[in-house]
C-alpha atoms as a printed R data frame, in Angstrom:
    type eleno elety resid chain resno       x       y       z
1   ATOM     1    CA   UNK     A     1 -24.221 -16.075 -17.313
2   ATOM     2    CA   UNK     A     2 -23.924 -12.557 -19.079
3   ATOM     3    CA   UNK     A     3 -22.687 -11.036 -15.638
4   ATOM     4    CA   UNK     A     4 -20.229 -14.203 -15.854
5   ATOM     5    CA   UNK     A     5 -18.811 -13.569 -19.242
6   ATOM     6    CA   UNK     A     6 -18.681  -9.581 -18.494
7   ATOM     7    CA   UNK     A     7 -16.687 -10.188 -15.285
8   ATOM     8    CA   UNK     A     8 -14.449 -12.858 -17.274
9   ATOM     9    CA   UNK     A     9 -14.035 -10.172 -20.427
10  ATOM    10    CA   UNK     A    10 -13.632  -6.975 -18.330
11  ATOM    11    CA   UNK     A    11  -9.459  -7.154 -18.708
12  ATOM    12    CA   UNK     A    12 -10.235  -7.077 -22.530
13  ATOM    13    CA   UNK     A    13 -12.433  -3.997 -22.722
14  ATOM    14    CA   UNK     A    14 -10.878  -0.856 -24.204
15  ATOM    15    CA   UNK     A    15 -10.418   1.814 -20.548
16  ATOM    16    CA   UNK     A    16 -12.660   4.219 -20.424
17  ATOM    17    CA   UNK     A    17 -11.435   7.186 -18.560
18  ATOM    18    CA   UNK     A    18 -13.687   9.055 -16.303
19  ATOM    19    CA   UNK     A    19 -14.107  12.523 -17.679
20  ATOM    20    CA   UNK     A    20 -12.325  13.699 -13.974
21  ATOM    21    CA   UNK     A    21  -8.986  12.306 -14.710
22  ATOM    22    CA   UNK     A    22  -6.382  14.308 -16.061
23  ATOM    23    CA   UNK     A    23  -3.371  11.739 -16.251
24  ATOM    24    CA   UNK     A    24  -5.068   9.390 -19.070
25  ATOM    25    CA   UNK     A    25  -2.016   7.781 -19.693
26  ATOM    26    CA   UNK     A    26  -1.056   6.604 -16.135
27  ATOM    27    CA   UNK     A    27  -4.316   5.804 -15.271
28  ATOM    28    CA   UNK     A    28  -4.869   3.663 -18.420
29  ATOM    29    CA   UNK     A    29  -1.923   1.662 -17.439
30  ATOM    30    CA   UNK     A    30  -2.674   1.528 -13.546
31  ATOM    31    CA   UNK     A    31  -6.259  -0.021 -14.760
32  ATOM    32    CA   UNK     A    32  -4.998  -2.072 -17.073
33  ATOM    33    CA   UNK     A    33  -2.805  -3.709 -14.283
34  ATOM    34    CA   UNK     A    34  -5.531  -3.841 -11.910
35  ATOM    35    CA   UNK     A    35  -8.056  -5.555 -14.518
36  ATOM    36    CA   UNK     A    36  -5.476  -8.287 -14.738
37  ATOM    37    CA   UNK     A    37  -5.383  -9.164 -11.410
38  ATOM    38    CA   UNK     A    38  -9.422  -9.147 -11.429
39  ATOM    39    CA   UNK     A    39  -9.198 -11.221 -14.265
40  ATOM    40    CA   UNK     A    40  -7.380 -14.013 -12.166
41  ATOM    41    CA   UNK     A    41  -9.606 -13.378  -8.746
42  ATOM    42    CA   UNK     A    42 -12.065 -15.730  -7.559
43  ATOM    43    CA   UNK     A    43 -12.837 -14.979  -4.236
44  ATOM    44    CA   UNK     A    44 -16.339 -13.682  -3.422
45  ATOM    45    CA   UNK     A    45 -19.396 -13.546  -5.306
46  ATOM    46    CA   UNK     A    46 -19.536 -11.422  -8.109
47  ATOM    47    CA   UNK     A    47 -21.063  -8.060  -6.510
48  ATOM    48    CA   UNK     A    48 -18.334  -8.609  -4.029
49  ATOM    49    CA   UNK     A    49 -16.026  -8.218  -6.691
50  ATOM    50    CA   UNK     A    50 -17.788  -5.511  -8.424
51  ATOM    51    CA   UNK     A    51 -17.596  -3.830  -4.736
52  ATOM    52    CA   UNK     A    52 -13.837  -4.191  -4.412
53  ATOM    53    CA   UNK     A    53 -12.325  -3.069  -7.919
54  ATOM    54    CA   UNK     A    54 -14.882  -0.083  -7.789
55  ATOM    55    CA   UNK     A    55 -13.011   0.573  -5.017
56  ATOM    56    CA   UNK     A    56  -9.947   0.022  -6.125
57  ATOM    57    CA   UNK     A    57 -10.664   1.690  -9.247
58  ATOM    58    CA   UNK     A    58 -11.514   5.312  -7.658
59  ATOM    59    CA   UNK     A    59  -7.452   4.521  -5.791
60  ATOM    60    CA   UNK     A    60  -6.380   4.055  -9.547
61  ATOM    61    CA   UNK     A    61  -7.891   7.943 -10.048
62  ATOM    62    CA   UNK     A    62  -6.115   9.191  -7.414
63  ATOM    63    CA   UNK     A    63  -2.425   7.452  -7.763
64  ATOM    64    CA   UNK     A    64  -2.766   8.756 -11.566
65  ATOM    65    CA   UNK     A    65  -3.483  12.365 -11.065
66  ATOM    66    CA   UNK     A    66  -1.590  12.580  -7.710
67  ATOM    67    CA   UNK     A    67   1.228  10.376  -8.046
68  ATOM    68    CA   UNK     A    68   1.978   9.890 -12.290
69  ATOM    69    CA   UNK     A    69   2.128   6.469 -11.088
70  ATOM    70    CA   UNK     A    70   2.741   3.967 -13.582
71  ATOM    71    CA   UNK     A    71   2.831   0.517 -11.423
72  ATOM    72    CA   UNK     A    72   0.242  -0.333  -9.480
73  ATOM    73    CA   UNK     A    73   2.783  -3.271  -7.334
74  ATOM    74    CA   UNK     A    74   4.811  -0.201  -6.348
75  ATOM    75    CA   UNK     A    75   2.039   1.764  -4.496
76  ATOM    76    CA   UNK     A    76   2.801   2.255  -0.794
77  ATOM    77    CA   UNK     A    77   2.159   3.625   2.548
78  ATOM    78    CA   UNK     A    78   2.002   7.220   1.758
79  ATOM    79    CA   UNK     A    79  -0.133   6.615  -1.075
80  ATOM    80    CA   UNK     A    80  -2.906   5.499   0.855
81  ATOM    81    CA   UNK     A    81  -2.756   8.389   3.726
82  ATOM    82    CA   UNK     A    82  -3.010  10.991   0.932
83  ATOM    83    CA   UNK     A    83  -5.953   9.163  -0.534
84  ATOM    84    CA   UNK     A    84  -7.327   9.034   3.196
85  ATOM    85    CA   UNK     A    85  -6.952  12.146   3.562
86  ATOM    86    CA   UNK     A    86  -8.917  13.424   0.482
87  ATOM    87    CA   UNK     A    87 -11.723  10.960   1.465
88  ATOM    88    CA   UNK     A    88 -11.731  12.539   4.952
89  ATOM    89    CA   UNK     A    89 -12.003  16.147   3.417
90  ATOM    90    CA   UNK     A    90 -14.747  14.802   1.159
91  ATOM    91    CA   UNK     A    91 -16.581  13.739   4.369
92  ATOM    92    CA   UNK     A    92 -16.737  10.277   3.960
93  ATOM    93    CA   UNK     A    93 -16.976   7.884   6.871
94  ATOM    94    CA   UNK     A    94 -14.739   6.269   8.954
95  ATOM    95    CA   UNK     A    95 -16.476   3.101   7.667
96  ATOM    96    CA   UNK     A    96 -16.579   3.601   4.300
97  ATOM    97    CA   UNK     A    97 -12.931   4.439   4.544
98  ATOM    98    CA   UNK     A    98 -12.029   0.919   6.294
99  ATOM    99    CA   UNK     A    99 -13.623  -0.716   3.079
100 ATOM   100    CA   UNK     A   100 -12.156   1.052   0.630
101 ATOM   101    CA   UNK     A   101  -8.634   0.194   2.383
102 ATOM   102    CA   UNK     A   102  -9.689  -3.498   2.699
103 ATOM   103    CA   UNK     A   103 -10.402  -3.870  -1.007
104 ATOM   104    CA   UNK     A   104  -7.341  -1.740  -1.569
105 ATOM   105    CA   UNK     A   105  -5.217  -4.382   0.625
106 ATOM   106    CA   UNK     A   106  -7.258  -7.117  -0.899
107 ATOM   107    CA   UNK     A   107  -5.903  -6.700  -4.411
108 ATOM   108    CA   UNK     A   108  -2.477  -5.364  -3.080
109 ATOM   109    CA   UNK     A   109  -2.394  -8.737  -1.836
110 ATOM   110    CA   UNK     A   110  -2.722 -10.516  -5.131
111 ATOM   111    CA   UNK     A   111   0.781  -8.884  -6.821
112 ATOM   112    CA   UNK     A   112   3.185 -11.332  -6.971
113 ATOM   113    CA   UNK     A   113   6.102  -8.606  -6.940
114 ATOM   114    CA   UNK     A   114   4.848  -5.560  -4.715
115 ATOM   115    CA   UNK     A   115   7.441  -3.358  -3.650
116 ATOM   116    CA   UNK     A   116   6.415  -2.087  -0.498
117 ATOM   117    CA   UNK     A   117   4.278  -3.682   2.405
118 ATOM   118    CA   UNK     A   118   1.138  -1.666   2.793
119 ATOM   119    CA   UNK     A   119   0.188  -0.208   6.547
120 ATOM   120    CA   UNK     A   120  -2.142  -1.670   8.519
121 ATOM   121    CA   UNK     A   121  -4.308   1.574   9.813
122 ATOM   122    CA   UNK     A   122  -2.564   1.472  13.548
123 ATOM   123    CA   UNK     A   123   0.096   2.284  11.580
124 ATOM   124    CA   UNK     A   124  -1.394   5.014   9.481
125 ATOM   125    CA   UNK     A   125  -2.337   6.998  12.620
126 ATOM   126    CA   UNK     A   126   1.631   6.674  13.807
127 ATOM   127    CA   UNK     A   127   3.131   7.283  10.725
128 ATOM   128    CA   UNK     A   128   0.791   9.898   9.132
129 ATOM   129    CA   UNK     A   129  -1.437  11.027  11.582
130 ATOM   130    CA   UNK     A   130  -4.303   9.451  10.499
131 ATOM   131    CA   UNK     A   131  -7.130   8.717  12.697
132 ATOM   132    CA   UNK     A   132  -9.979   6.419  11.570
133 ATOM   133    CA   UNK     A   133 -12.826   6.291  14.399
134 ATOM   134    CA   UNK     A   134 -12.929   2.610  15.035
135 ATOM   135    CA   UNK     A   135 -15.793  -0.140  15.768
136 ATOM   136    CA   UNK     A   136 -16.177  -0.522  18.975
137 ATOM   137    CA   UNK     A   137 -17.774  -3.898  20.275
138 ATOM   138    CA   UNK     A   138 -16.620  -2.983  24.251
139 ATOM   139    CA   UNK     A   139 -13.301  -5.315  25.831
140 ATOM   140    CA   UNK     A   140  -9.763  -4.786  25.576
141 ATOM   141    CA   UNK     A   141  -7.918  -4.524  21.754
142 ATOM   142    CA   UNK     A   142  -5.743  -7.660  21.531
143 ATOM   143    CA   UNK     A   143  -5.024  -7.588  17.732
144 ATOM   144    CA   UNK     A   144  -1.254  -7.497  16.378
145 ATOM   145    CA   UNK     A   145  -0.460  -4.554  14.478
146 ATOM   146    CA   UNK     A   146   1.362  -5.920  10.938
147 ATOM   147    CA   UNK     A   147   4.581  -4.674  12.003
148 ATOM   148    CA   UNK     A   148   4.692  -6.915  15.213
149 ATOM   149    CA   UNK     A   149   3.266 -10.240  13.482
150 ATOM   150    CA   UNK     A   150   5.665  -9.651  11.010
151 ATOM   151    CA   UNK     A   151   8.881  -9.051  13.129
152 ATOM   152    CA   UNK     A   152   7.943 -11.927  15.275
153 ATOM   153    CA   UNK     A   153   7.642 -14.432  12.961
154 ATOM   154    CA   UNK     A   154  10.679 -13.384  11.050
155 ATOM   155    CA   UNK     A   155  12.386 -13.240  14.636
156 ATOM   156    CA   UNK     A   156  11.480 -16.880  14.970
157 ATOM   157    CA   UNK     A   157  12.685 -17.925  11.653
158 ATOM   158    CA   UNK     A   158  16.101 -16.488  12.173
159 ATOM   159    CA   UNK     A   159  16.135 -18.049  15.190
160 ATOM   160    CA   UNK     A   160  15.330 -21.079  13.265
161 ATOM   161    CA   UNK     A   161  12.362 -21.397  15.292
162 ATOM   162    CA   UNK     A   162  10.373 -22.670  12.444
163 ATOM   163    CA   UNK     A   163   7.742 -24.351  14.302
164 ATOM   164    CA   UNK     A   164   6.822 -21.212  16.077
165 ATOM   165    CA   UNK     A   165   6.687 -19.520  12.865
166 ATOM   166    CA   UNK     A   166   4.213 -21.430  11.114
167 ATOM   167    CA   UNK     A   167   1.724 -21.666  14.936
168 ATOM   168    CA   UNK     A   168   1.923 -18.087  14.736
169 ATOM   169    CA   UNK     A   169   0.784 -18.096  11.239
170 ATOM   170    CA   UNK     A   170  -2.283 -20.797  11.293
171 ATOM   171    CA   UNK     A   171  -3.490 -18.470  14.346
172 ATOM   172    CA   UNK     A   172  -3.155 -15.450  12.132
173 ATOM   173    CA   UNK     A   173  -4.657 -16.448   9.148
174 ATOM   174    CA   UNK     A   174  -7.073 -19.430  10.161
175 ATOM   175    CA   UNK     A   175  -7.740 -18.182  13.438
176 ATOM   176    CA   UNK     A   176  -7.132 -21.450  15.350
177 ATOM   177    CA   UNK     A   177  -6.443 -21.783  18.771
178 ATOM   178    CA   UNK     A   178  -2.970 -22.726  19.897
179 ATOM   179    CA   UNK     A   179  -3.911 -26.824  20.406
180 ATOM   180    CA   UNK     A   180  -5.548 -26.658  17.151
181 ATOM   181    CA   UNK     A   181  -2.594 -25.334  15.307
182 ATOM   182    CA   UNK     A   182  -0.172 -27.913  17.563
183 ATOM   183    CA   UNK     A   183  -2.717 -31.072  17.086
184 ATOM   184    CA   UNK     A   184  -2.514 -30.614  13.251
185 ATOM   185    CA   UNK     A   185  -0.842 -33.850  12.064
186 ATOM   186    CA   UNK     A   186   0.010 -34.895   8.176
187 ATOM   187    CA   UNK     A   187  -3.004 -36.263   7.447
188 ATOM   188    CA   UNK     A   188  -5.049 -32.847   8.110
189 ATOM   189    CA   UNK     A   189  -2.910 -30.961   7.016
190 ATOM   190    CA   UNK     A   190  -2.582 -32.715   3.392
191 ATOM   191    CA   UNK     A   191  -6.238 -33.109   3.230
192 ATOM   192    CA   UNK     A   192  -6.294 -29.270   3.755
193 ATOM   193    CA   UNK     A   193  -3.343 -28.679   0.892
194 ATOM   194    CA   UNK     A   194  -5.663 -30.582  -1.501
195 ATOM   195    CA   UNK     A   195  -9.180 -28.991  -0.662
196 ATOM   196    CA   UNK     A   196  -8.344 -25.683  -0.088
197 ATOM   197    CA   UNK     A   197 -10.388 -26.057   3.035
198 ATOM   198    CA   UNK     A   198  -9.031 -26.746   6.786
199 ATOM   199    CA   UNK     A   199 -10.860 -29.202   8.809
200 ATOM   200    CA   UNK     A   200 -10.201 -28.351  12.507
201 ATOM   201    CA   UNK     A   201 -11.934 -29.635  15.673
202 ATOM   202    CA   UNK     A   202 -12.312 -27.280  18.363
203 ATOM   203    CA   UNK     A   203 -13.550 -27.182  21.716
204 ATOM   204    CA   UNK     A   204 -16.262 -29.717  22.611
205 ATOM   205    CA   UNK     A   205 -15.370 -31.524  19.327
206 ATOM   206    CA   UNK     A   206 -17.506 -28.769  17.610
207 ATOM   207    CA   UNK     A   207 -15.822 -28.917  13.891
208 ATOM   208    CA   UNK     A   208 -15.424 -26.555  12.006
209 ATOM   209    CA   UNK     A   209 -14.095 -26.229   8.162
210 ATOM   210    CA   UNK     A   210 -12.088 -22.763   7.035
211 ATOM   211    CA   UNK     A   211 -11.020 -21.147   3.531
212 ATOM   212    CA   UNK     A   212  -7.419 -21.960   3.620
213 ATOM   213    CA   UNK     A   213  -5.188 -19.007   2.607
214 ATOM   214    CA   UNK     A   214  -3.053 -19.108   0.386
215 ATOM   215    CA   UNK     A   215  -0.245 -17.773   3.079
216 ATOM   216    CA   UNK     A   216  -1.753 -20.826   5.228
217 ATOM   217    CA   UNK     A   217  -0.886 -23.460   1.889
218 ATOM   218    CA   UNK     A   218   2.564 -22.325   1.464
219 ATOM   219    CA   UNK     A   219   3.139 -23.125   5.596
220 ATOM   220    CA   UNK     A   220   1.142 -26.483   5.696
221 ATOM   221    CA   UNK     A   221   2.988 -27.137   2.530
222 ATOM   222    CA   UNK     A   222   6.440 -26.530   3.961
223 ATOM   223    CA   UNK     A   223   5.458 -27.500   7.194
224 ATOM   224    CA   UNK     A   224   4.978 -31.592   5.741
225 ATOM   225    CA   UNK     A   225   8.224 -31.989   4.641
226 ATOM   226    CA   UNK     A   226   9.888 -34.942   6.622
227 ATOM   227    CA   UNK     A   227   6.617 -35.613   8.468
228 ATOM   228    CA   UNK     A   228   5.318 -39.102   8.400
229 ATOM   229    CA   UNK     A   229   1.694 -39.997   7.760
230 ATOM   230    CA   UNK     A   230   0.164 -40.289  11.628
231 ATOM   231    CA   UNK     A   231   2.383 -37.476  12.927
232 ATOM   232    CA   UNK     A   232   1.910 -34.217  13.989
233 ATOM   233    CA   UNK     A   233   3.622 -31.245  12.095
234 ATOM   234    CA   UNK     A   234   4.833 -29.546  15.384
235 ATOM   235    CA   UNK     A   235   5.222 -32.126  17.968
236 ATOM   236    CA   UNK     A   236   8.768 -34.126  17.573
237 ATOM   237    CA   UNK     A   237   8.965 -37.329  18.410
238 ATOM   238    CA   UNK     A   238   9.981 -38.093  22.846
239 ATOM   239    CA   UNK     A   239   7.802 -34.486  23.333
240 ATOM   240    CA   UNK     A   240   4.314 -34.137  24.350
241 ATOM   241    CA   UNK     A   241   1.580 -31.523  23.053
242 ATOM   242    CA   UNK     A   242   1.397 -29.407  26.190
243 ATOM   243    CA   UNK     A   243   5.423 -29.052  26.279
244 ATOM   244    CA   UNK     A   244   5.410 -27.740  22.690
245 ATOM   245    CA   UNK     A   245   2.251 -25.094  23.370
246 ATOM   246    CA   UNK     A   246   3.943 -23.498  26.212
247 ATOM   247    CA   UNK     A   247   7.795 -23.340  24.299
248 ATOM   248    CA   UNK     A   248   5.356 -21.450  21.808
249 ATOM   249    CA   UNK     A   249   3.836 -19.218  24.535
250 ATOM   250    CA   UNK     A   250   7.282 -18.651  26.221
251 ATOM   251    CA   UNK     A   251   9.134 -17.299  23.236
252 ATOM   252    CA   UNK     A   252   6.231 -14.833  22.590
253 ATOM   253    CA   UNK     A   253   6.727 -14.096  26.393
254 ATOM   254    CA   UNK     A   254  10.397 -13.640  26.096
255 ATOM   255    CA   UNK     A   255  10.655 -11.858  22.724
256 ATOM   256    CA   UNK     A   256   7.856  -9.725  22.425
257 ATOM   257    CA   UNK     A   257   9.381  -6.280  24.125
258 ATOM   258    CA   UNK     A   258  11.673  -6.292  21.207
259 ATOM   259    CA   UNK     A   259   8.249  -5.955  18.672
260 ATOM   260    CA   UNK     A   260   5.338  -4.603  20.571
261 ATOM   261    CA   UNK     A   261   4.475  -1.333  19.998
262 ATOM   262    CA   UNK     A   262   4.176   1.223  23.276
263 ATOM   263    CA   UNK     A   263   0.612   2.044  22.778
264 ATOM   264    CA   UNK     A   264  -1.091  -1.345  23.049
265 ATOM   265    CA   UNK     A   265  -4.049  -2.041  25.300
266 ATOM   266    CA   UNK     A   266  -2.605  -5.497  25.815
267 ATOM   267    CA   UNK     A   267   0.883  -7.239  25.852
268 ATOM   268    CA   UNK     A   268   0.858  -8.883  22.594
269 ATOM   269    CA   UNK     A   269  -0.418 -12.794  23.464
270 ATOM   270    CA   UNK     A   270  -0.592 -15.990  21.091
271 ATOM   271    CA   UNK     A   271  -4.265 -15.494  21.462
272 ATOM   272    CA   UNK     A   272  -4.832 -11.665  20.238
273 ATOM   273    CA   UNK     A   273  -3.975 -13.491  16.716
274 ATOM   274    CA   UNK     A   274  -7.332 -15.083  16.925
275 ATOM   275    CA   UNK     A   275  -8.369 -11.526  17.448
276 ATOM   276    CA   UNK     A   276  -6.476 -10.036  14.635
277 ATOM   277    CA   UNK     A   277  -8.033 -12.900  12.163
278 ATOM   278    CA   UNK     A   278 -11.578 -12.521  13.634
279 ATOM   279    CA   UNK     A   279 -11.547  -8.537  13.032
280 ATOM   280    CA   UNK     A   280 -10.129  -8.977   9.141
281 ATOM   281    CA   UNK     A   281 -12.739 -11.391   9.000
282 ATOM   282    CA   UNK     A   282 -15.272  -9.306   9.995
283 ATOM   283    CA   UNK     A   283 -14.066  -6.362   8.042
284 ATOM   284    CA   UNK     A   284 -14.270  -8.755   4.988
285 ATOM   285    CA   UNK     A   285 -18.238  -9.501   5.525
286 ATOM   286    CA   UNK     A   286 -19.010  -5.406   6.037
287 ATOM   287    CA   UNK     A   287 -17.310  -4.538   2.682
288 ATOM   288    CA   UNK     A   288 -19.083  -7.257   1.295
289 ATOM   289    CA   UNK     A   289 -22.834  -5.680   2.210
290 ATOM   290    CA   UNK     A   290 -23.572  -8.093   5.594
291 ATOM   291    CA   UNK     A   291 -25.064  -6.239   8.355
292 ATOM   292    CA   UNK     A   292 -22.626  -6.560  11.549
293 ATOM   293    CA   UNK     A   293 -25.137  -8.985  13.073
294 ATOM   294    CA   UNK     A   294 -24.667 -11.111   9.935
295 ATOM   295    CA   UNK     A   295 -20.795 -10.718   9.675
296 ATOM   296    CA   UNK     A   296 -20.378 -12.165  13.371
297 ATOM   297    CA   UNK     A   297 -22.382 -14.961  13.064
298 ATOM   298    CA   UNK     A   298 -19.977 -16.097   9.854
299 ATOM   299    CA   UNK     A   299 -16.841 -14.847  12.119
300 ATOM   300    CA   UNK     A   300 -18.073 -17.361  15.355
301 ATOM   301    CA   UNK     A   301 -18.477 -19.894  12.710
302 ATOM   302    CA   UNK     A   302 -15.145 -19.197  12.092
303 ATOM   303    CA   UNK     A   303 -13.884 -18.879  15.074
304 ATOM   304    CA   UNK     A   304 -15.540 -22.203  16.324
305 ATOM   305    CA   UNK     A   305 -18.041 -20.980  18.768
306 ATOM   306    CA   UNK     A   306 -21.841 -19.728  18.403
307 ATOM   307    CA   UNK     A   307 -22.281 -16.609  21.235
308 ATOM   308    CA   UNK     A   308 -22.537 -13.326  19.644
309 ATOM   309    CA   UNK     A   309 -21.335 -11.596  23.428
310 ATOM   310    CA   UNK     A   310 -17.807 -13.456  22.828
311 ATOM   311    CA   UNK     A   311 -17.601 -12.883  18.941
312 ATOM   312    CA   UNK     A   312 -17.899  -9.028  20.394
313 ATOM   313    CA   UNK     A   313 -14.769  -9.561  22.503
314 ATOM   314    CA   UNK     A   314 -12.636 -10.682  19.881
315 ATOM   315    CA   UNK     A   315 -13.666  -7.921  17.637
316 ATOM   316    CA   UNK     A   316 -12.966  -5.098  21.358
């Protein structure tokens, strides 16, 4: 209960600056922006969120004394190379790197008006030279880079490819396999809206249940509109399932050149978003204190199978 109420009060304390920073002012108001958004977060237990805004709150250091920066929703790509870079001359890890970038990300994430869209860290080594040593599990990288998830799906919208927008976005951020996202019909998907929680059945009827993201909400949500109780979101009425999985598959096919970056191990496939969702995933459980054995037994839960030697593919 005390830890509770401190968590819940932490936004109201007066800032304390370490004795290290030399820009009081802008880091006063950088914290007292990022203590906001920790007063509204729920996610995680609470040493999970003790773990993040540490992190986040040695970033706050740096953008102060670095940058003068006064708004936390306008950090952006360049901010987090220089802080990379300082870490790296301090000799800190590759890993402890990745999880101060994923708590970094995580609380980016939670600004309602941020400026800038942060880089993933494929795109830190191309656009700053960074180089982060990553985990390797053996198999080929199939992940999407930010940039090419992004330009796809906004590709398909202005295309007014809608439905291929939102497949592409319950594989992203739910993981789910391309029938899983195309069987979803109103029922599911309104169940999911109200519980927070996606109920998908996989392969073998093995069920599974899944945090729904908030991105995920706002697509279900849009996604219902003019669907009748009994049908499915994606499948229009004289088509059948298969037809609308490979219509999804083929536009990938036929648009990807125009996104996919020239150094990939892979040509960018619907499925490398179940890769790219089982990797965050994983990420998420490291920088949360689970040993990797532990973090890919929640990710196959997640994923909706239970061998360790394919939870290592997806993660390459």
């Amino acid at each position: 209960m005390a830890k509770h109420m401190a968590w819940k009060q932490r936004d109201q304390k007066k800032i304390e600056v370490p004795a290290n920073v030399k820009n009081q002012g802008a880091y006063r108001n950088i914290m007292s922006q990022i203590n906001k958004l920790s007063r509204h977060n729920r996610q995680g237990s609470f040493k999970t969120r003790d773990r993040y805004y540490q992190a986040v709150e040695r970033f706050a250091r740096h953008l102060a004394d670095k940058y003068n920066l006064q708004k936390f929703a306008n950090i952006r790509g360049k901010h987090l190379a220089s802080y990379v870079k300082d870490l790296q001359r301090e000799g800190k890890s590759a890993s402890t790197i990745k999880n101060e970038l994923s708590a970094i990300r995580f609380y980016h994430e939670k600004i309602d008006n941020a400026k800038y869209i942060l880089p993933d860290n494929k795109e830190l080594k191309e656009k700053f030279n960074i180089v982060l040593d990553r985990r390797s599990f053996g198999g080929v990288d199939r992940t999407w880079s930010n940039f090419e998830f992004r330009e796809m799906v906004n590709h398909a919208t202005r295309l007014e490819r809608h439905d291929v927008a939102a497949v592409l976005q319950l594989a992203r951020f739910q993981g789910l396999r391309i029938h899983e996202a195309i069987r979803l019909d109103h029922a599911a998907a309104a169940a999911a809206i109200r519980s927070d929680t996606l109920i998908v059945k996989g392969k073998g009827g093995l069920v599974r249940s899944i945090p729904l993201r908030k991105e995920t909400k706002e697509v279900l949500f849009r996604s219902i509109q003019g669907v009748v109780r009994g049908q499915k979101l994606f499948v229009q009425e004289g088509k059948k399932a298969h037809e609308v999985i490979k219509s999804v598959q083929d536009f990938i096919l036929n648009h990807r050149d125009k996104f996919q970056e020239h150094d990939r191990e892979s040509d960018l496939t619907f499925h490398g978003l179940r890769h790219s969702f089982a990797r965050e995933e994983y990420d998420k459980r490291i920088l949360e204190g689970f040993s990797e054995k532990e973090a890919r037994q929640e990710v196959a839960k997640l994923l909706g199978h239970g061998r360790d030697d394919i939870t290592r593919i997806y993660l390459a």
